[in-house]
N, C-alpha and C positions, 0 to 999 in steps of 0.2 A: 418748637424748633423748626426753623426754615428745611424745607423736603425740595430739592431743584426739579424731582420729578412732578410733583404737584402743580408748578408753575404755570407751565403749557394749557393743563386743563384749566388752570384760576383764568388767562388770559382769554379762553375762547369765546366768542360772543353770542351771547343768549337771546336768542328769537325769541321776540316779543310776539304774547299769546295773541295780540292781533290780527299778528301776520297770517295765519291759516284760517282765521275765518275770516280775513279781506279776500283771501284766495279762493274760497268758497262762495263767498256771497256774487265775486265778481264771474264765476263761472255759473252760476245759476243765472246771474244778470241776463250774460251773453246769448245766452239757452233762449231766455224769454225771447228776449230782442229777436233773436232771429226767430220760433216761432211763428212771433207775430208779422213780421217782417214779411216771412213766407207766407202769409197767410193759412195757417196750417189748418186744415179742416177739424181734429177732433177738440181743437185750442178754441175756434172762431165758435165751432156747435157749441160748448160748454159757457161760455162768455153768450152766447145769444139766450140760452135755456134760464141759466140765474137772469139775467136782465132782467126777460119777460116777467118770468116768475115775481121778481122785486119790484116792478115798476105795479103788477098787478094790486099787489098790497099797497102799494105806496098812493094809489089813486086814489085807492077804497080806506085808508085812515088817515083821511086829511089833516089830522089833530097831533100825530105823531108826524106828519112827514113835516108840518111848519115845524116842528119839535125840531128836527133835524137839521132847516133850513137855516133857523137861529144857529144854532151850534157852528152847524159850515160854514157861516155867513161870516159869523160876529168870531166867536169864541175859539176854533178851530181853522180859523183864515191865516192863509198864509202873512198877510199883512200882520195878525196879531203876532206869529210864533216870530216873523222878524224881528216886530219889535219888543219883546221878551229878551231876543236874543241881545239884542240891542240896547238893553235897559243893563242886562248882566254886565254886558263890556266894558258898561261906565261904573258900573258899580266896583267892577275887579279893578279897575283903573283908579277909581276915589280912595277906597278905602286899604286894596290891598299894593298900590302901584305897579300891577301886573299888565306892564302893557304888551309884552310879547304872549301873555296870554289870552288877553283881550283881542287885540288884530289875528290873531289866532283863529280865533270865533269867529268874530264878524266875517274875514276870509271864506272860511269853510262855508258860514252859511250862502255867502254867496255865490262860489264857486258851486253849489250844490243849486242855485238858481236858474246857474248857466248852463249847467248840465240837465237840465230838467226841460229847457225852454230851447238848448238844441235838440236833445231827443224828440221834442214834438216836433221840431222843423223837419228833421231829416225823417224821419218815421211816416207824419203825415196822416194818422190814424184819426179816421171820423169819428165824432162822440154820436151814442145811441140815438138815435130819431122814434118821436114817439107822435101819434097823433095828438093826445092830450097829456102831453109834459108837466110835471109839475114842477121841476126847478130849468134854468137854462146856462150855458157857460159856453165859454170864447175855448180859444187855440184849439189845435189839436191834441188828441185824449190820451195819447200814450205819451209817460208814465203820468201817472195822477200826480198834480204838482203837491195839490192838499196833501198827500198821503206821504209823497218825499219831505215835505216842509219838515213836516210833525214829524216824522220819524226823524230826520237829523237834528232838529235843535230840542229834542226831548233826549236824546241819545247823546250829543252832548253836557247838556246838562246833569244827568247824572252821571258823566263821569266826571264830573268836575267834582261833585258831591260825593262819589266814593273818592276821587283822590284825596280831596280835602278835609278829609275827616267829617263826615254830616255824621249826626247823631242817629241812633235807631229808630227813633219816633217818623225823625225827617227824615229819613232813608227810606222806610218804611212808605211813608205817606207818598213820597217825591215819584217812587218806584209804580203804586199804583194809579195818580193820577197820570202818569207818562204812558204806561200802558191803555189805561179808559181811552185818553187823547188817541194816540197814535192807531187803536184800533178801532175805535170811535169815529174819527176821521175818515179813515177806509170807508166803513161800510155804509155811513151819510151818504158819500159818492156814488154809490150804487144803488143803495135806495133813493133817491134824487134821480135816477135815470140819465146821470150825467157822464159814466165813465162805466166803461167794464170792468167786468173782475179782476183781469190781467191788469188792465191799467194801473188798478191798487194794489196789486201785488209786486207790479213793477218799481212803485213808488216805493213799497217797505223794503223792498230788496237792494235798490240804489240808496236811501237814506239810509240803511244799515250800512252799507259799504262806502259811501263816504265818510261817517263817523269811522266804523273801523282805519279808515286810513289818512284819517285828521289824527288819529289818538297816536299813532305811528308815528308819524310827522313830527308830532310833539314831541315823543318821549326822545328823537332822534336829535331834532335839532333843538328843543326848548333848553337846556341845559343850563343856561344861566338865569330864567327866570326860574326854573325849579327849583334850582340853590336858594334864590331870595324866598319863595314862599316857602323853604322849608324851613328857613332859618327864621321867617316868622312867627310860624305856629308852633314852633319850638319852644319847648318848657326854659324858663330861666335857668341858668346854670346853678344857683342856689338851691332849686326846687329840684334838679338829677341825685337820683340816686348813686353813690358811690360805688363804687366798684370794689368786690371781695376779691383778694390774692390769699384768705386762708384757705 
C-alpha cells in the first residue's frame, strides 16, 4: 500500500560509494603535491635514503634489474596499457555496441595522460642522478606516469568486470594480475633509479582518483548506455522466473 510518508525518503539521492573515496584520494593527492612542491625536508630525506638503498641493489643484481627493465619497457609501458585500453574500446564497440562506454574509456585514459604530463611541467621535479645508472628516462619525475598509466586502466578495467558480470575464476585471476601490474610497475621505477618513492606513490594516488571519478561520471551521465547493456545481458523473458502472489 502506497505510504505518502515514505515518498521523500524513496526520492532522496544516494551518494555513490565513489564519491568519498575520490574525496580522499584527491586530499591525500594535494598533501603530496604540496609536500613535494615545498620541498619538505623529512619527505626529500626518506625519498633520498630508499633511492640509495635501491639503486645499491639494483647495481649489484644485474640479472634482476634487466628483469625489471623488460617488464617497464615492454609489458608494464605505458604505450602497452594504452593500447590494452584501446583494444577493449573496440571490442565493447564490436561486440556489445557500447559506444558511450567505450569513448568513456578511451577519454579517461587520456585525460589521465594530460594530467600526468601537466603535473610534470608545472612541478618540474628532477629524476634521481646516479653515477653508474642502470636504466635512463625523459620529463620530469613527479608523478610516475608508469605507475599512473597502470593504476588507471587496470582500475578500470575491473570495474568494467565487476559491473559486467565476470565470472569468479576471471575475477579472481583479472583482480590479481592488476594488482602484480599496478604494484609491479611502482617499484621497477624505483629500482631502475628513475623516480622516487613519492613519485610512485603519487602515480597510485592520481590513477586511483581518476578511475574513482571516471566511475562517477558514468554512473551519472551514462544512463542510456547502461539501459542497453543491461537489457543485453539480461536473461530471455521465457527463461525469468515468475513471480509468487501466494
Amino acid at each position: 500500500m502506497y505510504s505518502p510518508h515514505l515518498a521523500p525518503r524513496l526520492e532522496r539521492p544516494v551518494r555513490h560509494p565513489a564519491v568519498p573515496v575520490a574525496v580522499s584520494l584527491a586530499l591525500a593527492s594535494v598533501l603530496l603535491l604540496t609536500l613535494v612542491a615545498v620541498d619538505w625536508h623529512p619527505l626529500i630525506a626518506l625519498d633520498g635514503d630508499i633511492a640509495r638503498a635501491t639503486h645499491r641493489r639494483a647495481v649489484d643484481e644485474a640479472g634482476l634489474t634487466h628483469a625489471f627493465r623488460i617488464l617497464t619497457d615492454w609489458v608494464w609501458d605505458p604505450l602497452t596499457m594504452r593500447l590494452l585500453c584501446a583494444a577493449v574500446a573496440v571490442w565493447l564497440v564490436w561486440r556489445l555496441s557500447a559506444w558511450w562506454l567505450a569513448l568513456w574509456l578511451v577519454v579517461t585514459c587520456a585525460l589521465g595522460t594530460v594530467v600526468q604530463q601537466t603535473l610534470k611541467a608545472a612541478v618540474g621535479r628532477a629524476r634521481p642522478v646516479w653515477a653508474d645508472p642502470v636504466d635512463s628516462a625523459h620529463y620530469a619525475a613527479f608523478p610516475s606516469g608508469h605507475a599512473m598509466t597502470a593504476t588507471v586502466v587496470c582500475g578500470l578495467l575491473l570495474w568494467l568486470l565487476r559491473r559486467y558480470g565476470a565470472g569468479r575464476v576471471v575475477w579472481r585471476t583479472a583482480v590479481t594480475v592488476a594488482a602484480i601490474s599496478v604494484v609491479g610497475v611502482g617499484l621497477t621505477r624505483i629500482w631502475l633509479g628513475v623516480h622516487w618513492p613519492s613519485d610512485v606513490l603519487a602515480g597510485w594516488l592520481l590513477g586511483a582518483l581518476m578511475v574513482a571519478l571516471a566511475v562517477v561520471s558514468y554512473e551519472r551521465f551514462g544512463r542510456s548506455d547502461r539501459v542497453a547493456l543491461t537489457a543485453r545481458f539480461a536473461p530471455p523473458r521465457s527463461a525469468r522466473v515468475p513471480r509468487s502472489f501466494g
